[in-house]
C-alpha positions as CSV (number, residue, x, y, z in Angstrom):
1,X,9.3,4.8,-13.3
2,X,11.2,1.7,-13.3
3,X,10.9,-2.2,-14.3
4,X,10.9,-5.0,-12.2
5,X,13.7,-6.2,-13.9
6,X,16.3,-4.2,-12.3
7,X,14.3,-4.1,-8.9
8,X,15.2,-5.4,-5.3
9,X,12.2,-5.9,-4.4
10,X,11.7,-9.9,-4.2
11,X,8.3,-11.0,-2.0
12,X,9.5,-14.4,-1.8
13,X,12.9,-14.1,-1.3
14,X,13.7,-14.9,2.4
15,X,16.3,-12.6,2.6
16,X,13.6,-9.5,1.8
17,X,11.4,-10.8,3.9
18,X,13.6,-10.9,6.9
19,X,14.2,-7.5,6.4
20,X,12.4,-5.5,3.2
21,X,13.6,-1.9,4.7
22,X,16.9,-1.6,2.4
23,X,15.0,-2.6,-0.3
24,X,11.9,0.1,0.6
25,X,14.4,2.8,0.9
26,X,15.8,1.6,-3.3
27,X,12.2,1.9,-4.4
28,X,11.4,5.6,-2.8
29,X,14.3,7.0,-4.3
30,X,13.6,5.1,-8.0
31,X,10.0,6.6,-8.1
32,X,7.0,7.1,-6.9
33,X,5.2,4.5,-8.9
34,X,7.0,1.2,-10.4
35,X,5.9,-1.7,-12.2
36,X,6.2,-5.2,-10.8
37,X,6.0,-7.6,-13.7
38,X,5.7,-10.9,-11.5
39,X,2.4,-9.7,-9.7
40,X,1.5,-7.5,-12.3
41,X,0.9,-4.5,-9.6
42,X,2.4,-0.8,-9.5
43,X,4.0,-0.5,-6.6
44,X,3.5,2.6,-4.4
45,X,6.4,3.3,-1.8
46,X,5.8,6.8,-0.4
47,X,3.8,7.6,2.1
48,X,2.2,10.8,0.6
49,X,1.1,8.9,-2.1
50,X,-0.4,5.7,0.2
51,X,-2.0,8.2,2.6
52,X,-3.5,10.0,-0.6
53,X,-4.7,6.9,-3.0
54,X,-6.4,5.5,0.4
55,X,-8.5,8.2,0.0
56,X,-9.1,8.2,-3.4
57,X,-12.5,6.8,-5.1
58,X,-11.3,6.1,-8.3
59,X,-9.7,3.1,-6.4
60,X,-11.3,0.3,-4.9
61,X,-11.0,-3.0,-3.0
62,X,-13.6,-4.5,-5.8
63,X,-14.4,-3.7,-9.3
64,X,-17.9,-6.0,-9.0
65,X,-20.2,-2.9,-7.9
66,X,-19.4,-0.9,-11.4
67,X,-17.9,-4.3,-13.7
68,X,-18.0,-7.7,-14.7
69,X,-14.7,-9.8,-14.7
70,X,-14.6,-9.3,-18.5
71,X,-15.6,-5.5,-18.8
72,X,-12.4,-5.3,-15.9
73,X,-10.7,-7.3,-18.5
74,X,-10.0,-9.7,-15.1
75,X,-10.3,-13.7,-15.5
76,X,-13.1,-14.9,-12.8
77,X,-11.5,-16.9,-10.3
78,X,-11.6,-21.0,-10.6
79,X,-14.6,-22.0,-9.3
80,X,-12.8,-24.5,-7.0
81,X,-11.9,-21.1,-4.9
82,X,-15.3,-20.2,-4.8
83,X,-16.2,-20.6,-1.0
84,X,-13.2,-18.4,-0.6
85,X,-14.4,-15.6,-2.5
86,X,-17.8,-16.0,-1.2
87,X,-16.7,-15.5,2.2
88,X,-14.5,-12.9,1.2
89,X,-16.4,-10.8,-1.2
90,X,-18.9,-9.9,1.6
91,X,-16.9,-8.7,4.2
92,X,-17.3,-4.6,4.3
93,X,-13.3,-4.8,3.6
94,X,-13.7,-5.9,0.4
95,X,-16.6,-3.8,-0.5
96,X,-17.5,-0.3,-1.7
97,X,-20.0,2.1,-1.1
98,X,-23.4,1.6,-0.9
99,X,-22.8,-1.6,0.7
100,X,-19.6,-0.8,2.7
101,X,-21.4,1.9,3.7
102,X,-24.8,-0.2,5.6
103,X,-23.0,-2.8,6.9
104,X,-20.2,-0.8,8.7
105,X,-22.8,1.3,9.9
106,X,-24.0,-1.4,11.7
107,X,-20.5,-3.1,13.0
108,X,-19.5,0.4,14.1
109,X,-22.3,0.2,17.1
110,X,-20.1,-2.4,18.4
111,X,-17.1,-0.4,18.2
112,X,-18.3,2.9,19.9
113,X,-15.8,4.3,22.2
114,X,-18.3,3.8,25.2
115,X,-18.4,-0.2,23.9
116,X,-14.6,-0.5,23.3
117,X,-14.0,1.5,26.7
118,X,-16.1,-1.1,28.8
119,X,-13.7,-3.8,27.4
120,X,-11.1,-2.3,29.2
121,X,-10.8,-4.2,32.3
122,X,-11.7,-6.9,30.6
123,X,-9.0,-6.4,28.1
124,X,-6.3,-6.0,31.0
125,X,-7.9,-8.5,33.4
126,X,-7.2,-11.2,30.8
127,X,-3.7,-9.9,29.8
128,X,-2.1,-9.7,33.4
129,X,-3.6,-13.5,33.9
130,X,-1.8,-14.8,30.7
131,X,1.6,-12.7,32.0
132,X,1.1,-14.4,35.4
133,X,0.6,-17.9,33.8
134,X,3.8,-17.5,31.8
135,X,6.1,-15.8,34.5
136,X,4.7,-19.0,36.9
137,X,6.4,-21.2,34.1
138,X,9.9,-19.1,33.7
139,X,9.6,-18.5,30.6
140,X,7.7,-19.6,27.0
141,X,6.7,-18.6,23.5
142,X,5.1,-15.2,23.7
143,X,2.8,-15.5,20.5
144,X,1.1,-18.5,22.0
145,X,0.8,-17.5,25.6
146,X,-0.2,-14.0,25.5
147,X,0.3,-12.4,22.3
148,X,-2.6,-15.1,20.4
149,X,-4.9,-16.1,22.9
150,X,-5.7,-12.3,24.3
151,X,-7.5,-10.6,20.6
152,X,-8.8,-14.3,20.1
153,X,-10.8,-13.9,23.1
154,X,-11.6,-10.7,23.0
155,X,-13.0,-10.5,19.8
156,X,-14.8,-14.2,20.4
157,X,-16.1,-12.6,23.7
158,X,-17.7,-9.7,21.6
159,X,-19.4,-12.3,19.1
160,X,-20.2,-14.7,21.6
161,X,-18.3,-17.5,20.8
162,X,-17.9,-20.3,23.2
163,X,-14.8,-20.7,25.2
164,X,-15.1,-24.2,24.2
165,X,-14.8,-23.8,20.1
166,X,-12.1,-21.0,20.0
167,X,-8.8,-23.2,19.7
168,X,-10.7,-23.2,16.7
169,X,-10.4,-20.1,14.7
170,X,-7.0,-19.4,15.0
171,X,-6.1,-22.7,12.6
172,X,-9.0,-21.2,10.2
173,X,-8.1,-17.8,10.1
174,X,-4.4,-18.5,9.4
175,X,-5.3,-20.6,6.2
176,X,-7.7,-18.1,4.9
177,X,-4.4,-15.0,5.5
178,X,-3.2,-17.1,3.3
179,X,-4.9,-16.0,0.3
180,X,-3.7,-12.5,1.4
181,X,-0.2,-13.2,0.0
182,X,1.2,-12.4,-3.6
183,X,0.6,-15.1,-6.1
184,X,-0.8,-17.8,-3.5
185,X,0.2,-21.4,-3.9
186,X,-2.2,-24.2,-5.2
187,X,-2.2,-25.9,-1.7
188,X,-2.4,-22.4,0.1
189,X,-5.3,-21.7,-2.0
190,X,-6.8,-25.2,-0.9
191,X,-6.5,-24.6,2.3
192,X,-8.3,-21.6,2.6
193,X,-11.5,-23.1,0.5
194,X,-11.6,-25.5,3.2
195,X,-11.2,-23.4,5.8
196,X,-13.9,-21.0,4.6
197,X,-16.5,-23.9,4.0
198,X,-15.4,-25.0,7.9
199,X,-15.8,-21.5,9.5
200,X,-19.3,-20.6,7.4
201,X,-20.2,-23.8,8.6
202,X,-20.0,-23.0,11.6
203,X,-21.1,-19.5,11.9
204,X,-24.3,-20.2,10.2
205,X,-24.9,-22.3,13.4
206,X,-24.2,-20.2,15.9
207,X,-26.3,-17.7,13.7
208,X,-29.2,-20.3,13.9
209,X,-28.4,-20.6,17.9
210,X,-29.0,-16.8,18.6
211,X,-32.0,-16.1,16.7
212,X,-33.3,-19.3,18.6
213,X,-31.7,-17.7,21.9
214,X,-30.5,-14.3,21.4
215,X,-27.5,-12.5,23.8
216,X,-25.8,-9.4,24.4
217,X,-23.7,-10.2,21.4
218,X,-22.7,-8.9,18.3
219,X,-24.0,-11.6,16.3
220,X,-27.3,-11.2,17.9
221,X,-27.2,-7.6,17.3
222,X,-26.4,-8.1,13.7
223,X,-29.3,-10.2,13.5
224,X,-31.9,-8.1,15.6
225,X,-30.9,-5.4,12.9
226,X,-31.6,-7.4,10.3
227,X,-35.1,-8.2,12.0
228,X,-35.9,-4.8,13.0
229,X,-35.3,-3.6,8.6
230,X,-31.6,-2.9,8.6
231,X,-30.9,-5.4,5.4
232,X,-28.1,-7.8,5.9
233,X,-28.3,-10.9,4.3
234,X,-26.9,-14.2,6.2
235,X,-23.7,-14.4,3.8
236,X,-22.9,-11.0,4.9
237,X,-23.3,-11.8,8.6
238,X,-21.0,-14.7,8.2
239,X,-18.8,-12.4,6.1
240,X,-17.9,-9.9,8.8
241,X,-18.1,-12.6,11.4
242,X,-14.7,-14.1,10.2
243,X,-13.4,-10.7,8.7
244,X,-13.8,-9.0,12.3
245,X,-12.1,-12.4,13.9
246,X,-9.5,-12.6,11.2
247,X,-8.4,-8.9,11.1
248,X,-9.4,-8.2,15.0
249,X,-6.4,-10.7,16.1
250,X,-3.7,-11.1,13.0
251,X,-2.6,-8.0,13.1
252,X,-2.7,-7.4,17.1
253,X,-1.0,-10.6,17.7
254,X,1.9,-10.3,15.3
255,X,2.3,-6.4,16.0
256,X,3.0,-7.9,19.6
257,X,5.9,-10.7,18.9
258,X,7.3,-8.0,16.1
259,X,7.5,-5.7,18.7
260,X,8.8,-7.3,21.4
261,X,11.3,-8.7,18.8
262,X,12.5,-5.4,17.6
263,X,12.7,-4.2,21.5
264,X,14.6,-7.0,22.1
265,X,16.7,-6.2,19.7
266,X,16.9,-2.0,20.5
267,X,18.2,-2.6,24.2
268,X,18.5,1.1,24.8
269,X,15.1,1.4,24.2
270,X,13.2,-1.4,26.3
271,X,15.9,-0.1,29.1
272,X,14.0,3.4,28.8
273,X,10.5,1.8,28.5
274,X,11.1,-0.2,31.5
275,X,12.5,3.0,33.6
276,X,9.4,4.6,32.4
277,X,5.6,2.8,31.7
278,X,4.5,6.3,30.6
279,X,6.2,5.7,27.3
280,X,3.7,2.5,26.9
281,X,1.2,4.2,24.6
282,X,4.0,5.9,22.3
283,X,5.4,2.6,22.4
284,X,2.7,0.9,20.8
285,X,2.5,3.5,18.1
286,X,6.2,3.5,17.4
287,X,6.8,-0.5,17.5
288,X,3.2,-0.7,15.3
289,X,5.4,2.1,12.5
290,X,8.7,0.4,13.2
291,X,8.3,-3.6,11.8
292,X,4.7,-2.8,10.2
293,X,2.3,-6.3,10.8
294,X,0.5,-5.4,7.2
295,X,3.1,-4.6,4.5
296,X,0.7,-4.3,1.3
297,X,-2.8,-3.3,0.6
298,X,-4.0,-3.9,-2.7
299,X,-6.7,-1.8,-4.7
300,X,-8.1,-2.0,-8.1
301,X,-8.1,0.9,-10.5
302,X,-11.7,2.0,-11.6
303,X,-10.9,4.7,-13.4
304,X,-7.6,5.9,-14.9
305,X,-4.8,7.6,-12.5
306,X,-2.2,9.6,-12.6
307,X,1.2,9.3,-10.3
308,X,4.2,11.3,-11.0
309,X,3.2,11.6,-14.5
310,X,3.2,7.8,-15.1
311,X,-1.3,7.3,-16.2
312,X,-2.2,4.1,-14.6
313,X,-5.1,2.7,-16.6
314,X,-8.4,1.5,-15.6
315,X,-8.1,-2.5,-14.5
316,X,-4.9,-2.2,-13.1
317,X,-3.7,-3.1,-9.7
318,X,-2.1,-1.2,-7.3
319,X,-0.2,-2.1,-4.3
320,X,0.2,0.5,-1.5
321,X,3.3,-0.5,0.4
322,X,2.6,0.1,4.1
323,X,6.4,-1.0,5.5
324,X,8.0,1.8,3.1
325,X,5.2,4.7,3.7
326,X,6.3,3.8,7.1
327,X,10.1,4.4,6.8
328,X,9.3,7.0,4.7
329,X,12.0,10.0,5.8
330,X,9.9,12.6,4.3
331,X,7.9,12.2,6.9
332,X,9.7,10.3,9.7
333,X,13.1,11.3,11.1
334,X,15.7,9.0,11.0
335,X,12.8,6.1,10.0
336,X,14.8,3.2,10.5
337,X,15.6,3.8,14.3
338,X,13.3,2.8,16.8
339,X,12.7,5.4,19.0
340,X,9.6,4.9,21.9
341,X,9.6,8.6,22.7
342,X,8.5,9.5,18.6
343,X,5.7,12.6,19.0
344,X,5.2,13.4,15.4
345,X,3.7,9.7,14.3
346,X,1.2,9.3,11.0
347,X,1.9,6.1,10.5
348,X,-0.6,4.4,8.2
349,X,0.0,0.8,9.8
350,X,-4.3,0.8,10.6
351,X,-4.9,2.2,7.0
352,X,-7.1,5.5,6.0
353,X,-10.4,6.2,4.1
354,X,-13.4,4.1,4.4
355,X,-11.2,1.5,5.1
356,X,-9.7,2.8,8.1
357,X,-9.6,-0.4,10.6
358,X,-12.6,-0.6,12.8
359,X,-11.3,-1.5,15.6
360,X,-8.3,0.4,16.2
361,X,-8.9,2.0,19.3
362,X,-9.6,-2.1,20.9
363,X,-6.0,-3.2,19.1
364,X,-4.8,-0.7,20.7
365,X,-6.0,-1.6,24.0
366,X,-4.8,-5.1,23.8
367,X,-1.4,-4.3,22.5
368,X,-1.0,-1.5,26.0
369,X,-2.6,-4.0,28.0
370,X,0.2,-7.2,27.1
371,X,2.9,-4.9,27.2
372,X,2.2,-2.8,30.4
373,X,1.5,-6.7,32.2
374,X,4.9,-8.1,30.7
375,X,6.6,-4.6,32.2
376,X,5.0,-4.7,35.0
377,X,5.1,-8.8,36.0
378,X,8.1,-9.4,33.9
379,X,10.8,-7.0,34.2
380,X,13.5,-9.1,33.5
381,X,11.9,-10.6,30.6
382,X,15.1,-11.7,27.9
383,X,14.7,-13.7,24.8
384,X,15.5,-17.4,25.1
385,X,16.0,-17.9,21.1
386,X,16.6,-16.4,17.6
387,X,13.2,-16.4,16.6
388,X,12.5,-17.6,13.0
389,X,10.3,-14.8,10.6
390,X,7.3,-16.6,9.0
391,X,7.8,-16.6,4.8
392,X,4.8,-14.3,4.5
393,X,5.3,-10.7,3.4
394,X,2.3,-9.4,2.9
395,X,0.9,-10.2,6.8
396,X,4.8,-10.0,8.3
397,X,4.7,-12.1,11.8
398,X,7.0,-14.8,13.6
399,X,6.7,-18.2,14.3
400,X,6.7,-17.9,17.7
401,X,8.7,-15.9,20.3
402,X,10.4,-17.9,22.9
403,X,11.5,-15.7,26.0
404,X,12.8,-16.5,29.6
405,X,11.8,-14.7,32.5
406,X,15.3,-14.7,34.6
């Protein structure tokens, strides 16, 4: 076990977070469990021990169900963040059994196989008319062309937002990430209280417009479950509202641009994708492994652990590091190549447990769909710029992507 005195691991350093995989590889071989003294976290690098404490229910994404702040020996948040953590604390991310439990139940009809298999064409329709809109032009920034606007509407198809208000959700979403990063800023924090009061606002009226005049939508299904005895109070409807919107297109939209990126930058291996379109759903798992588009997921401890001998008490916080479980070479060989024709591939990039993304098999969809239409429509798709990495860690994306078809 080591200090985070003599660590490389710096979150805010721009130099990390252009690159954090040297600095992954340093932690692996100083331990399996190290404490960071700036964020107060144990850091968790290997991927044995992410894929196993993902499991484990001594840990959880809240401490609420079975403590109060002080029992935790936490300090409540400032209530000027309180719309945040109202919106928050009721998504079935951030809860635990029994309520995790009911209300995934009830999202999960939504993301049957059968359901996420009708989305298909859809899904593809959609992608190969953004492609065409961009090839038309010659060129433009990926991440706002194709790689944004295809999860947006896709998920605000399956809810039943309105063509008309989705330019809005993207702006919201991205302030409330925000609050996903270590030690969030004062203005970060600000924005995301606004941001949450702003997108409840306006679910609870589109809530109020379907019970009035229900669809074939998710929100009205949430609601004619609610009717028909499946509880689900209007907070928690709201709740997964924005946490399906939020994680159904962050992750899928900068798993796209870092992807593209990193082929961009591995020559040899778009070369052999574009030979081959087979490779396409290999592809998607390798780039998704490669330059992971969630580096840390945190969990409090409920009850005491032990790692490596090292006892991690009750009311600690532990940060499972996705990037380095990723690069782990216990597991992957040769971890820091990219390589599109990878069989053997565990990556943990969508999680594990009962926390396991929902809607997987759809991200998975829309990241073949953009990439087989760029192939296809595209071929001679180049970059047109060094793009520039956001400052985020935590959710790792670039500002934009700006590519020329020639």
């Amino acid at each position: 076990m080591a200090g985070s005195s003599d660590l490389t691991f710096d979150p805010w350093d721009p130099a990390f977070v252009a690159d954090p995989y040297p600095a992954y590889a340093e932690l692996r071989a100083r331990g399996r469990v190290l404490y960071f003294e700036p964020t107060k976290q144990w850091l968790v690098p290997h991927h044995a021990d992410v894929s196993a404490l993902l499991r484990d229910r001594r840990l959880g994404r809240t401490y609420l169900h079975r403590f109060s702040h002080e029992e935790f020996g936490r300090t409540a948040p400032p209530p000027e963040h309180e719309p945040f953590h109202t919106l928050n604390d009721h998504g079935m991310l951030d809860l635990e059994p029994p309520d995790h439990t009911r209300i995934r139940r009830l999202v999960s009809k939504a993301f049957t196989p059968r359901t996420v298999e009708r989305l298909r064409p859809y899904v593809h329709a959609l992608a190969d008319e953004l492609v065409a809109a961009l090839v038309r032009k010659g060129g433009g920034d990926l991440l706002s062309e194709v790689a944004e606007p295809l999860p947006v509407a896709v998920i605000a198809e399956m809810l039943g937002i309105p063509e008309a208000d989705r330019a809005l959700l993207r702006p919201w979403s991205a302030a409330i990430c925000g609050m996903y990063e270590l030690n969030p800023s004062q203005e970060t924090a600000a924005k995301a209280v606004r941001a949450s009061v702003e997108f409840s606002d306006y679910l609870r009226g589109l809530i109020a417009a379907r019970r009035k005049e229900p669809g074939e939508d998710l929100v009205s299904g949430l609601i004619a479950a609610h009717d028909e005895g499946d509880r689900l109070t209007e907070q928690e409807m709201i709740s997964t509202a924005v946490l399906l919107l939020n994680a159904g297109h962050e992750a899928t939209v900068n798993a796209t641009v870092n992807g593209w990126w990193a082929l961009f930058r591995n020559p040899d291996q778009l070369a052999a994708l574009r030979a081959d379109h087979s490779l396409v759903p290999s592809a998607v798992e390798e780039l998704m492994r490669y330059d992971t588009p969630l580096q840390l997921f945190e969990r409090w401890v409920l009850d005491d652990i032990e790692i490596d001998g090292t006892t991690i008490p009750r009311g600690a916080e532990i940060a499972m590091l996705f990037g380095s479980a990723n690069h782990d070479p216990a597991v992957f060989t040769d971890p820091d190549r990219l390589d599109l024709t990878r069989g053997d591939n565990p990556h943990i990039s969508f999680s594990a447990g009962i926390h396991y993304c929902i809607g997987a098999p759809l991200a998975r969809i829309e990241l073949a769909a953009s990439m087989t239409a760029l192939l296809r429509q595209a071929p001679t798709l180049a970059l047109a710029a060094e793009p520039r990495r956001k400052p985020n860690f935590v959710i790792r994306g670039l500002e934009g992507l700006s590519v020329e078809v020639r």
